[in-house]
Backbone as numpy.savetxt, mean C-alpha at the origin, in Angstrom:
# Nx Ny Nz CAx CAy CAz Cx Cy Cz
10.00 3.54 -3.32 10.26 2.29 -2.65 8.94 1.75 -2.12
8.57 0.89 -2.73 7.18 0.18 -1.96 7.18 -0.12 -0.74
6.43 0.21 0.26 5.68 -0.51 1.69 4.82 -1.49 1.36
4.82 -2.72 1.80 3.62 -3.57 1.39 3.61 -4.61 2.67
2.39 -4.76 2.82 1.91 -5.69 3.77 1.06 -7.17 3.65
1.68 -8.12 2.72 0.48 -9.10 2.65 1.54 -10.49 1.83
0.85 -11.79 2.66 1.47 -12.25 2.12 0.43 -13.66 1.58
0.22 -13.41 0.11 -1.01 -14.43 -0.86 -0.50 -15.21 -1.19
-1.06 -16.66 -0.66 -0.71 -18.17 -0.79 -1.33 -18.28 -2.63
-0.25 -19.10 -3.28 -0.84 -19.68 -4.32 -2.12 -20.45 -4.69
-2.73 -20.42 -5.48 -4.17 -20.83 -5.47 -4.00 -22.27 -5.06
-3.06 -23.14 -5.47 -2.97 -24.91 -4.68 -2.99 -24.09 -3.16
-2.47 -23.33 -2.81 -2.48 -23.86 -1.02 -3.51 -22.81 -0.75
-4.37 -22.11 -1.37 -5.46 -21.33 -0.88 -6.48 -22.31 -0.81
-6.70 -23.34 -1.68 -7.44 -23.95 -1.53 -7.40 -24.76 -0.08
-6.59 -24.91 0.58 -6.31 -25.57 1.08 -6.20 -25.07 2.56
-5.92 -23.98 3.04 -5.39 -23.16 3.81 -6.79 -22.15 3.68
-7.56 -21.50 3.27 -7.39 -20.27 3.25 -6.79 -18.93 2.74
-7.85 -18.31 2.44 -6.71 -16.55 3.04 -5.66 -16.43 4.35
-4.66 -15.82 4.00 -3.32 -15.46 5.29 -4.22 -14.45 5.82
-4.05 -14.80 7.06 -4.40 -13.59 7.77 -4.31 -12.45 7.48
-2.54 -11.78 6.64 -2.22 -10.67 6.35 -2.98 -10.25 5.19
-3.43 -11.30 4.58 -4.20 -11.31 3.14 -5.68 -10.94 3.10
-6.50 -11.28 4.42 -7.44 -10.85 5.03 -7.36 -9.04 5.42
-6.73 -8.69 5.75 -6.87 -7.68 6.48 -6.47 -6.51 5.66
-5.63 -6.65 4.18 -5.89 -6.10 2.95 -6.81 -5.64 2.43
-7.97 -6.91 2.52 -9.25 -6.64 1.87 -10.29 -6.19 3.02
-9.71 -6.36 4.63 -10.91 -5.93 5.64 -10.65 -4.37 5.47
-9.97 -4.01 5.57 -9.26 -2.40 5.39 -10.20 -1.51 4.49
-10.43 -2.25 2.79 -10.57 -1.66 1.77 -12.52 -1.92 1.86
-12.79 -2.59 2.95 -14.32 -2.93 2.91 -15.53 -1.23 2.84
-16.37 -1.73 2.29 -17.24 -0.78 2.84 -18.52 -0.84 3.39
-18.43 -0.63 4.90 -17.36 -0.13 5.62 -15.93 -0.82 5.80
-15.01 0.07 6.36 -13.92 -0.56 6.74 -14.11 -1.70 7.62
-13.30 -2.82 8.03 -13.47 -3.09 9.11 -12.60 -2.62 10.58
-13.22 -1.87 11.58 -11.90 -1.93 12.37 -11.21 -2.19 12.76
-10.94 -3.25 13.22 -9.66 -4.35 13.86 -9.30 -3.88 12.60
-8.98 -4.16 11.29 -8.12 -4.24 10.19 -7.45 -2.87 9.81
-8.42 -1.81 10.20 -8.11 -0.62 10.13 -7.05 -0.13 11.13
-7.27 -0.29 12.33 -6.60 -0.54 13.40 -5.17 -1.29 13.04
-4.98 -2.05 13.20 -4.42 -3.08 12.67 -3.10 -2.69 11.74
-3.41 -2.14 10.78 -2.71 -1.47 9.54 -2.21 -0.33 10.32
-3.16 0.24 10.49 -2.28 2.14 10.87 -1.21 1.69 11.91
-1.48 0.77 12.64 0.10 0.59 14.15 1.06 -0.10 13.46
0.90 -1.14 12.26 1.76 -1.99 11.45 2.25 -0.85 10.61
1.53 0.38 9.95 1.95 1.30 9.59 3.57 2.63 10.26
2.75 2.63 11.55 3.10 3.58 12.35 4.73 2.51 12.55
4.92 1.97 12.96 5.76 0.42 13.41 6.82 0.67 12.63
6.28 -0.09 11.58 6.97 -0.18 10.17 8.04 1.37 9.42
7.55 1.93 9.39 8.10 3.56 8.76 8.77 4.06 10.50
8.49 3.72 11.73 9.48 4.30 12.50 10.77 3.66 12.63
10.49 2.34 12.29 11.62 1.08 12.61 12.82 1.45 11.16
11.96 1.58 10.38 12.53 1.49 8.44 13.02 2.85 8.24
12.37 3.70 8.40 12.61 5.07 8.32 14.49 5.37 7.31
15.75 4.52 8.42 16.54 4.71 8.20 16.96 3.84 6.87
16.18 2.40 6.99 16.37 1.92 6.02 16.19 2.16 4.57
14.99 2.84 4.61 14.55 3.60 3.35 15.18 4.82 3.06
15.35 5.55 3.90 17.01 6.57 3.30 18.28 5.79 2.66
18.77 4.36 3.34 19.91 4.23 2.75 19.42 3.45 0.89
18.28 2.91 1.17 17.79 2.01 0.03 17.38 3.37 -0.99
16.82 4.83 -0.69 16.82 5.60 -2.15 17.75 6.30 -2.06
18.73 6.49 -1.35 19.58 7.36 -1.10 19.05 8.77 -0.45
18.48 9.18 -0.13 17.86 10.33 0.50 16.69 10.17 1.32
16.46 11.05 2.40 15.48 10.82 3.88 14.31 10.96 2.53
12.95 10.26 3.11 11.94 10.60 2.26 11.07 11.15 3.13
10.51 11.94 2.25 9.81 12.99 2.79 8.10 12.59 2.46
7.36 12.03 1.33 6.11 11.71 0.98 5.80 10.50 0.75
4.51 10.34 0.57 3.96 8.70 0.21 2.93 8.79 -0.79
2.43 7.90 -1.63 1.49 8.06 -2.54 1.13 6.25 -2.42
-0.32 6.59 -2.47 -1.22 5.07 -2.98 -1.07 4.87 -4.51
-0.87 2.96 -4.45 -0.20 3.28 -6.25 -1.53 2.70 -6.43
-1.89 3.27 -7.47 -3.28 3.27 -8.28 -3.21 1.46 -8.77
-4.65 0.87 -8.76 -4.50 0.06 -9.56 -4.55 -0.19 -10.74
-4.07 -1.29 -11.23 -3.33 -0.92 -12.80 -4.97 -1.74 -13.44
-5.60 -2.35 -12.85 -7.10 -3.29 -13.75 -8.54 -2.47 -12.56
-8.25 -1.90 -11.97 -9.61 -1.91 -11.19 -9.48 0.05 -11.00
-10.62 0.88 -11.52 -11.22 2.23 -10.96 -12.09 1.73 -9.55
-11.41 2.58 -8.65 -12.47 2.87 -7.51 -12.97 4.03 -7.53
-13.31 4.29 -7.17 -14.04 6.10 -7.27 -14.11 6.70 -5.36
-13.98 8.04 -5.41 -13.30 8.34 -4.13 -12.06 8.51 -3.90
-11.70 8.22 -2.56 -10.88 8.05 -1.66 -10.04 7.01 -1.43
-9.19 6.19 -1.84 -8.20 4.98 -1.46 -8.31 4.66 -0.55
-9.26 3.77 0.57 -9.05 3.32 1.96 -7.68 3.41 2.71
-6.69 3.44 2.00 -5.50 4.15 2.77 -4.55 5.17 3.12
-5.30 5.93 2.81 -5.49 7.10 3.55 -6.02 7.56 5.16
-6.93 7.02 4.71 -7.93 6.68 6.05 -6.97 5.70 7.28
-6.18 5.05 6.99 -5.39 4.37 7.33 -3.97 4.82 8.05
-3.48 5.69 6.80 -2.31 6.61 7.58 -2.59 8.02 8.08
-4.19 8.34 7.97 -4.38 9.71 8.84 -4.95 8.73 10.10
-5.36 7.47 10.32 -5.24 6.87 11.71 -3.55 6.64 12.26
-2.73 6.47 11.19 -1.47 6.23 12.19 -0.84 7.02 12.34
-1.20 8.60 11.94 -0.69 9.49 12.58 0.84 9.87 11.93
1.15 9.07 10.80 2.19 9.37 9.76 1.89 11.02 9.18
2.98 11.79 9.29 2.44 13.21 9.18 3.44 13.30 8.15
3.45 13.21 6.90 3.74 13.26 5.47 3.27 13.72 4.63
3.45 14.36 3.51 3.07 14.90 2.66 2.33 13.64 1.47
1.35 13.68 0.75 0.78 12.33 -0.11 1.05 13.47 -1.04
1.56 12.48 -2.08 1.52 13.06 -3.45 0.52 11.75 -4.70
0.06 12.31 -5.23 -0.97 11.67 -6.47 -0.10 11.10 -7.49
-0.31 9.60 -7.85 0.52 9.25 -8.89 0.02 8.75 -9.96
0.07 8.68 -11.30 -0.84 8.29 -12.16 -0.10 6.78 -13.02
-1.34 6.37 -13.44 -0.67 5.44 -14.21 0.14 5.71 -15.41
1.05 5.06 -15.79 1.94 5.35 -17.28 2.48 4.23 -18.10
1.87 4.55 -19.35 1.63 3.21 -19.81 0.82 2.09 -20.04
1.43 0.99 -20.35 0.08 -0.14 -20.33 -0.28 -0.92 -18.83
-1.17 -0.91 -19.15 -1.56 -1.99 -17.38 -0.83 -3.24 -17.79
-0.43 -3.73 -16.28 0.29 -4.88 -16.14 0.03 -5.67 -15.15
-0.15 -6.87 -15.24 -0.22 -7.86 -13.93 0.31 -8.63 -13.35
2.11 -8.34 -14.13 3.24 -8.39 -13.87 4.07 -8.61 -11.98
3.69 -7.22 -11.13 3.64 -7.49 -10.27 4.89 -7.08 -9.71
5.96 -6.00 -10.69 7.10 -5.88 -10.61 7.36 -4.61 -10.59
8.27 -3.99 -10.29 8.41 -2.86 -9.68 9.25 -2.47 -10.51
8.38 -1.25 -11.44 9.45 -0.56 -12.99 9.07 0.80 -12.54
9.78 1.14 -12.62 10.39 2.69 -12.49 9.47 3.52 -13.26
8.97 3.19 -14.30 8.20 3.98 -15.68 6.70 3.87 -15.85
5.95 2.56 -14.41 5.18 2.17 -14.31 4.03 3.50 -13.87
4.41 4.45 -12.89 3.56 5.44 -12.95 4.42 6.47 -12.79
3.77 7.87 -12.62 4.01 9.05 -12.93 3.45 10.37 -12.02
3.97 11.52 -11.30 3.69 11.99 -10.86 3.57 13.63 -11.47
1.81 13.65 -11.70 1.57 14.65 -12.65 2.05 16.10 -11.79
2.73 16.88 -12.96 3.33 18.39 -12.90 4.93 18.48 -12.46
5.11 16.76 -12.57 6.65 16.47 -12.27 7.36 16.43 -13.42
């Protein structure tokens, strides 16, 4: 079940508007360095979010969940560490991360398929 935090104006009203704030703080997060307010920021929207949802996300997979995994991107290698990580060992989310790989062709689709990645030794 995806967690996601951001909400990206179409390129007519980016022009126009800006980056969303929430859309900002996506990319302040992933900076290097991080930025903190954004870092900050995320881990309590983190912490927030999964205490409030918690129940919701049991009834939406049918079972309490127990782990989380960063979904890889499907056009861009970073090398390292996923900046969010760094993120939920600030919010103090005490979960198990499991590694997920891509499967299949990359897509920029944007849609949430079941077959899209894969969790190796599963």
């Amino acid at each position: 079940m995806p967690l996601a935090y951001a909400y990206r104006r179409s390129d007519e009203h980016r022009g126009q508007s800006g980056r969303h704030q929430s859309e900002h703080h996506m990319w302040g997060y992933k900076n290097d360095p991080p930025a903190p307010s954004c870092v900050t920021d995320l881990a309590v929207m983190l912490s927030v979010g999964t205490l409030f949802h918690r129940s919701c996300a049991k009834v939406h997979i049918g079972m309490p969940w127990h782990c989380w995994a960063v979904v890889p991107s499907s056009r861009h290698n970073r090398p390292g560490e996923h900046p969010l990580v760094g993120v939920v060992q600030a919010s103090g989310l005490l979960i198990e991360q499991v590694h997920i790989v891509p499967n299949g062709s990359p897509s920029d689709d944007r849609l949430v398929r079941i077959d899209r990645f894969a969790v190796p030794g599963v």
